[in-house]
N, C-alpha and C positions, 0 to 999 in steps of 0.2 A: 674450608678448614677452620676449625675453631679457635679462637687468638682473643686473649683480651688485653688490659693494659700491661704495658712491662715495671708498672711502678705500685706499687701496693703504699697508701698512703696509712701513716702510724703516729699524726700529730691530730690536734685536735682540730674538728671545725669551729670557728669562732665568725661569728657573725647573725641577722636576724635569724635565717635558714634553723641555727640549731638552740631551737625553743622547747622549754618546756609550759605545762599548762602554767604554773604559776606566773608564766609574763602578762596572759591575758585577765582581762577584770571581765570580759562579756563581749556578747556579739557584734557590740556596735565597733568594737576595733579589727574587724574584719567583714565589716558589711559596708556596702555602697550603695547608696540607692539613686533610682533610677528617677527622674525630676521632671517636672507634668512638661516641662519645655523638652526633656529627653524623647519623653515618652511619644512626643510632636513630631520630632525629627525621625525617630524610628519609622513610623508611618507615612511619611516626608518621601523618606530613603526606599521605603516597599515599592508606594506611586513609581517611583523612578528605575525600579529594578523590574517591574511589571511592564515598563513601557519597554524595555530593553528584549524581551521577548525569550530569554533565555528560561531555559531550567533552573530551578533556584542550585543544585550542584554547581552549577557550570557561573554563577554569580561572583567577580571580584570586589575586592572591596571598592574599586573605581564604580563599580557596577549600585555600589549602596552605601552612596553618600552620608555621614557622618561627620559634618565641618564642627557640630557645633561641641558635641559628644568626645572629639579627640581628645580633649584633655584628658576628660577621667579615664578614656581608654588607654591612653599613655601611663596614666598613672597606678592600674590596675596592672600592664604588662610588668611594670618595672618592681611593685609588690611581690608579681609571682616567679619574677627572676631573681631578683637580686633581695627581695627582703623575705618574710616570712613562709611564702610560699601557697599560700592559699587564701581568694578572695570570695565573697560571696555577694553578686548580686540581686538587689532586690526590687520587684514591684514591674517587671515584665510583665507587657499586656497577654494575658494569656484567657482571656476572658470568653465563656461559653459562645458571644456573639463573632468573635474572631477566627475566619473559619482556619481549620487545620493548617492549609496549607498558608497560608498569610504565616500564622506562628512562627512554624517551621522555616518560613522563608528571613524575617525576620531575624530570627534567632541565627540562623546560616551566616547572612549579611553582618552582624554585630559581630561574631567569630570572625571573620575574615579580616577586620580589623585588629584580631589576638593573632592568629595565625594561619596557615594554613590545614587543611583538615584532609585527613588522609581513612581510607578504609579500616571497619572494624572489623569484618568478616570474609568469609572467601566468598560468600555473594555479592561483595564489593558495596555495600552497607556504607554509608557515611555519615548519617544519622541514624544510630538504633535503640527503636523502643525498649526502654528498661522497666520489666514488667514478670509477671508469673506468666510463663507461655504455658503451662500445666504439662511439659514435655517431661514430668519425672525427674527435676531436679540437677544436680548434678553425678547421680548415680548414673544417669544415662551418661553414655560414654561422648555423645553429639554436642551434649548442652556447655552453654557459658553461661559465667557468673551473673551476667546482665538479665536472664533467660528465667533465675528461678527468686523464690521467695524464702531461698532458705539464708542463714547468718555466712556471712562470706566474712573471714577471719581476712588480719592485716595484708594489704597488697599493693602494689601498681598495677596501674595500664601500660599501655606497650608506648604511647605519644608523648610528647615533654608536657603535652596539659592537655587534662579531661575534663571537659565542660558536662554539668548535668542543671539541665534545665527540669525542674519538678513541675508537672502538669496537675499532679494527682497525690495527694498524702494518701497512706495506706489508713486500711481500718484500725491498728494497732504495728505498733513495731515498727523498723526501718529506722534508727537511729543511723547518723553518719558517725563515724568514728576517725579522727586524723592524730598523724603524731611525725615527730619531722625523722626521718632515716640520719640525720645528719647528728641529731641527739642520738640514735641509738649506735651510729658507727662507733662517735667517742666514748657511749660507753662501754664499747666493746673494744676500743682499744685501751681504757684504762682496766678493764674487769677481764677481759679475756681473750687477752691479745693471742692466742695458740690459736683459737678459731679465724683467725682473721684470712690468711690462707683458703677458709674452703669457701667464704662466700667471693672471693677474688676470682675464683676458678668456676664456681656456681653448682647448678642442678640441670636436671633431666627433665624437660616438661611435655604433658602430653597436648599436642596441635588440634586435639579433640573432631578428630576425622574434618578438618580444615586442611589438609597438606596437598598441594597441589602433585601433578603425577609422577617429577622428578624429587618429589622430596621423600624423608623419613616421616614417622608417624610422630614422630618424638624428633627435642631440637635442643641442647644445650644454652644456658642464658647463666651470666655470672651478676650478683647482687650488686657489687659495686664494682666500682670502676673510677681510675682516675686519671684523667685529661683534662687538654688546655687548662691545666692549674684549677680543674675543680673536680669534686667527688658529685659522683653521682650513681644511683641507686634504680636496681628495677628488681621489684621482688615479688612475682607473679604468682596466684593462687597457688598453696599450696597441694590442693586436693588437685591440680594438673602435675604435681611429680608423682603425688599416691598414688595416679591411674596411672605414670608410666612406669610406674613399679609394675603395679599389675597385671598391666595390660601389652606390656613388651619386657616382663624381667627386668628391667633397669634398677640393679641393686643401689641402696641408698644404705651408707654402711652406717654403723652407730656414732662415727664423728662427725658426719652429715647430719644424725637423724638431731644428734646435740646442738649444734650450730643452728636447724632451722627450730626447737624449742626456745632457744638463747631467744635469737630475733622475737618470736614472737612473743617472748616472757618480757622483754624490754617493751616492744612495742604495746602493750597491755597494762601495763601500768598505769595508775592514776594519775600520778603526778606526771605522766610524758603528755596526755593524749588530750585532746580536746571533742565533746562530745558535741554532736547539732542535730536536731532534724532539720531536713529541704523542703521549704515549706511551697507552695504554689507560688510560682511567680520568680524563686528566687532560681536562680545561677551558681550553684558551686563550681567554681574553677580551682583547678588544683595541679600545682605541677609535680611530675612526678618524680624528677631529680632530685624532688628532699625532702619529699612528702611520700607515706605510706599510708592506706586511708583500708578504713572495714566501716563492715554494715550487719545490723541487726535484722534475725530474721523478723518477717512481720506478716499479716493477716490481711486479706483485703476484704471486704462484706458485697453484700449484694450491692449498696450503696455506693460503697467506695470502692478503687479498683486503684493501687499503687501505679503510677504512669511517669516516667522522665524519659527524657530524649537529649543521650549523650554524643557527641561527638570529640574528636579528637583528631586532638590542633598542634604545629611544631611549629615556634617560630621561625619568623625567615633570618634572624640571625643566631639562629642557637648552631653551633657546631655541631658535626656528626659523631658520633660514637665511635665507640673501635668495635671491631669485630666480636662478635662474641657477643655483644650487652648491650640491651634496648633491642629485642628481637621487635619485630615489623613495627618498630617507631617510623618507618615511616609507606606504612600500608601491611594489611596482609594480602597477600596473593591468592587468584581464585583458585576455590575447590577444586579436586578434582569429584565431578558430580558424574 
């Protein structure tokens, strides 16, 4: 049954969470980088997780030691909880001689330290290449946003934080775009508090032939939501209700169709949003509780080929949601194939 909070919140959020661009001067107030003694211990921690025999999936963070790294890993978790909401780090060995799996395995290991990581897809995907799969875009009824190369307007992921590790800058284009949902809620409670009601209650999204075989093809998710004394936000591609408009009738009436322009007219503005490209090496982490995040389409050449490897992580003390909001925060369930 579908259920979300019993409290609709109509005061302002006050705190880092609700930022607009003018706090920041530049990148260096959101980048960490990573310190030739880091860079020591990661490789440190691989030795150690190689001898352990395991799958890199199946790797804890017991399993990939980081004694020396806790700090800034501490101090990254509590950025993306309790302050701005979004960290970037930099200078991951992600280097031509390092082979794939090492990376991969690597990057696993540092994550397990943020969080737990749960599945992106119903092939049960835990790390998925973020790339042009040339599968037609999102016009095809199968594809995710991760899958194509075209501009993917403001959104969340389904996890409390998406990691995207960038392997690969594209030949052109692919801009990240962020802006905190916690600016756009207040100002949607000062500017248009009548709409506040439909994103409480939410949209229709299509499961894009992911729905295992006791489910619908389509799933209800409300944009916010407020518990244990905080507001949080999940506001997933838009072109997943336009297909379940069309693809299973799910009317979207015109106080809906208003509500989801409002959002993204707030969220697109200059002054809310902060723009970056992911350059190789770096980590954008991003939680999704007060962060809404878009990407520019972009081009890849014979040369260059756009490549990141996202996963998605819930802490182990984040509370759980209510019903209704943060659909598979925490997995999606297999296809039915």
């Amino acid at each position: 049954m579908f259920a979300v909070s019993d409290l609709m919140h109509t005061k302002p959020i006050i705190g880092p969470a609700a930022w607009v661009r003018a706090d920041f001067t530049g990148p260096d107030q959101w980048t960490v980088a990573f310190s030739a003694d880091d860079i020591a211990e990661l490789f440190a921690a691989l030795e150690h997780a190689r001898a352990t025999g395991k799958a890199f999936r199946d790797l804890t963070r017991d399993d990939f030691p980081l004694d020396g790294l806790v700090a800034k890993l501490r101090e990254v978790s509590r950025e993306l909880d309790e302050g701005r909401g979004f960290v970037v780090l930099s200078g991951f060995p992600i280097d031509s001689d390092i082979p794939g799996i090492d990376v991969e395995t690597m990057y696993w290991g540092l994550c397990a330290h943020l969080g737990t990581a749960v599945t992106q897809n119903g092939l049960g995907e835990v790390i998925v290449r973020v790339a042009d799969y040339g599968n037609g875009g999102l016009a095809n009824s199968s594809s995710r946003g991760y899958q194509t190369n075209e501009s993917l307007p403001f959104h969340t992921d389904s996890s409390d934080i998406v990691g995207l590790l960038c392997l690969n800058s594209a030949g052109a284009g692919g801009q990240s775009s962020l802006t905190s949902s916690m600016t756009i809620h207040n100002e949607l409670v000062r500017d248009h508090r009548e709409l506040l009601g439909v994103y409480y209650t939410g949209f229709y999204y299509d499961r894009r032939d992911e729905q295992s075989r006791d489910e619908l093809p389509y799933y209800r998710n409300s944009v916010f939501a407020w518990h244990h004394d905080r507001l949080t936000c999940r506001y997933y591609l838009r072109q997943f209700i336009e297909s379940a408009r069309e693809r299973f009738g799910i009317h979207v009436s015109e106080v809906e169709q208003l509500a989801l322009d409002t959002f993204d007219m707030i969220a697109n503005r200059r002054e809310n949003k902060v723009d970056m490209h992911i350059r190789p090496g770096e980590i954008q982490l991003v939680n999704n509780n007060v962060i809404v995040h878009a990407r520019a389409a972009y081009t890849d050449t014979d040369r260059v080929s756009r490549e990141l490897l996202r996963i998605w992580l819930n802490p182990s003390d984040s509370p759980a949601p209510p019903a209704g909001h943060a659909a598979f925060r925490d997995g999606m369930p297999p296809a039915m194939r």
